[in-house]
C-alpha positions as CSV (number, residue, x, y, z in Angstrom):
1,X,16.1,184.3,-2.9
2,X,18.5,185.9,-0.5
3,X,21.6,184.4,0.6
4,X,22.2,184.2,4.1
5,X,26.2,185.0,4.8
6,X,26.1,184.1,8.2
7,X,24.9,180.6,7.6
8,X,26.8,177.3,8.1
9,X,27.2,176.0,4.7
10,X,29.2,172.6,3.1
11,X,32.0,173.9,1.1
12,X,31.8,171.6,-2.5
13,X,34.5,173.0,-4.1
14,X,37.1,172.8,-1.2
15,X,36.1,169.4,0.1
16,X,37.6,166.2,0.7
17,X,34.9,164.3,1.7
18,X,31.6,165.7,2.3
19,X,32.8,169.4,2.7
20,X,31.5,169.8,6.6
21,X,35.6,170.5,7.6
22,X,36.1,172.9,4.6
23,X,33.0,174.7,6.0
24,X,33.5,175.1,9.0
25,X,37.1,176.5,8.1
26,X,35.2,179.1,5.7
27,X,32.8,179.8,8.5
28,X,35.2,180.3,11.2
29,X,37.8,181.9,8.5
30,X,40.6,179.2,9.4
31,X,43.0,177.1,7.8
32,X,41.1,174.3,6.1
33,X,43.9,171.7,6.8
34,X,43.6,172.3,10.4
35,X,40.6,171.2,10.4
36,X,40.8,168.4,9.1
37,X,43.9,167.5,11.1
38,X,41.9,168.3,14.3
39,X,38.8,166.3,13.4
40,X,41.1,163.1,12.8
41,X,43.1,163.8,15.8
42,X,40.0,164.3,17.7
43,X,38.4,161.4,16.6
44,X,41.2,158.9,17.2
45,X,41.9,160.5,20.4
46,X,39.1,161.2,22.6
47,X,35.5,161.3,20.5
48,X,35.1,158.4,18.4
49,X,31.4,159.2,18.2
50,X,32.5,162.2,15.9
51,X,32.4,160.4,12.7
52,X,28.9,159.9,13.3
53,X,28.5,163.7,13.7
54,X,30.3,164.5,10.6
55,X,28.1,162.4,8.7
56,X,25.0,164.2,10.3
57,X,26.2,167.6,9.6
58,X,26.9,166.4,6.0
59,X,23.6,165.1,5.2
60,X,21.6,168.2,7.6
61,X,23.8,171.2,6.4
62,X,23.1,173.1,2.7
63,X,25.9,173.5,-0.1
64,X,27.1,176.9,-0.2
65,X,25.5,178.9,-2.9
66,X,27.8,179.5,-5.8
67,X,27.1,183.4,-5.4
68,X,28.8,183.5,-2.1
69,X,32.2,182.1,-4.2
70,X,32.2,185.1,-6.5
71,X,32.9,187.1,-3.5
72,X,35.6,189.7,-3.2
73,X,37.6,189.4,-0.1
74,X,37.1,192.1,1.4
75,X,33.2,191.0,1.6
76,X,34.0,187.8,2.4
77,X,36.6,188.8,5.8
78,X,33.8,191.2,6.8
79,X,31.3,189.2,6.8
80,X,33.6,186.2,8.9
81,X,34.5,188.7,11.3
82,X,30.2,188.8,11.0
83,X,30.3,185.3,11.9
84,X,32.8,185.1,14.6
85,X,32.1,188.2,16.9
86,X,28.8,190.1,15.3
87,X,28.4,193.1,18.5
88,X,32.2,193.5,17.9
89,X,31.7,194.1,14.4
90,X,28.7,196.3,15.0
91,X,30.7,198.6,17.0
92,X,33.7,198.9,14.7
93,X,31.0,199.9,12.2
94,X,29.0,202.2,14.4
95,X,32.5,203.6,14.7
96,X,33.3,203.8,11.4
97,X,30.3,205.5,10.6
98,X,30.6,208.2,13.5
99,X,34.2,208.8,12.2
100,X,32.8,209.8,8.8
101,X,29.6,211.9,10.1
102,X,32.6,213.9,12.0
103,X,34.7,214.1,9.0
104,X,31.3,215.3,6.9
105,X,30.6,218.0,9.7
106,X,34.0,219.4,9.8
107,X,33.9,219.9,5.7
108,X,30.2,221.6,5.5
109,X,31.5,224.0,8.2
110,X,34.4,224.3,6.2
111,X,32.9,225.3,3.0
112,X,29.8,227.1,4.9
113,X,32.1,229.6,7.4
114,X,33.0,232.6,6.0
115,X,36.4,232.0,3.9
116,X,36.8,234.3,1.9
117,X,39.1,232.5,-0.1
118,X,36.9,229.5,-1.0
119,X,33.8,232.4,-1.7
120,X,36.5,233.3,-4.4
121,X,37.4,230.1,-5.9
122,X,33.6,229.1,-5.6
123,X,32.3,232.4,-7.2
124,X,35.4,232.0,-10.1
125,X,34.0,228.2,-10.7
126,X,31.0,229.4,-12.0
C-alpha cells in the first residue's frame, strides 16, 4: 500500500495528547509549540467549541505511517511545500526541469559541433 504524503495524519511520536496539534504542525511545516499555544489561546478566547473539534479530528484522522518518519529532509520540505502551495511547487519543478533540458542541449551541441579539440581527446580515449 502506498502512502499518501499529502495527507493529514496524527503525529504519535510528537504528541501530547492525541497528536491532531503535532500534525497539523508537520502538515503545514510549523513549529509544533505554536500550535499548541494557538489552539489553547483559541479556545479560551473565542471558540470554546474547539475542544470538541480536536477530539473529532483525533478519533476521524489516521496515525502517520512510520515510513513517512524515515524520511530525509529534503523529501520531507518538498513534499510540505506539496502541501502548502502544490501549482507553486509544480512550476518551480516545471522550471527546474526546463533549466536542465537547456543545460542538456547546450552539452550535446557541445560535444556534437565540430571541435576539433574534443574529436582529439575523444579519438585519444579510445
Amino acid at each position: 500500500m502506498s502512502v499518501r504524503r499529502t495527507s493529514f495524519y496524527l503525529d504519535k511520536r510528537n504528541k501530547r495528547l492525541f497528536g491532531v496539534c503535532a500534525g497539523i504542525a508537520d502538515y503545514f511545516g510549523w513549529d509544533a509549540t505554536w500550535v499548541r499555544i494557538g489552539a489553547v489561546v483559541l479556545t479560551f478566547a473565542a471558540m470554546p467549541f474547539l475542544p470538541l473539534v480536536y477530539i473529532i479530528a483525533a478519533w476521524v484522522a489516521d496515525p502517520k505511517p512510520a515510513a513517512l518518519y524515515g524520511e530525509n529532509p529534503d523529501q520531507s520540505q518538498f513534499w510540505k511545500q506539496v502541501r502548502v502551495a502544490p501549482k507553486r511547487t509544480i512550476r518551480e519543478v516545471r522550471s527546474s526541469f526546463r533549466d536542465v533540458d537547456r543545460r542538456l542541449r547546450d552539452v550535446e551541441a557541445y560535444t556534437i559541433s565540430s571541435n576539433a579539440r574534443l574529436s582529439n581527446e575523444i579519438d585519444q580515449l579510445r
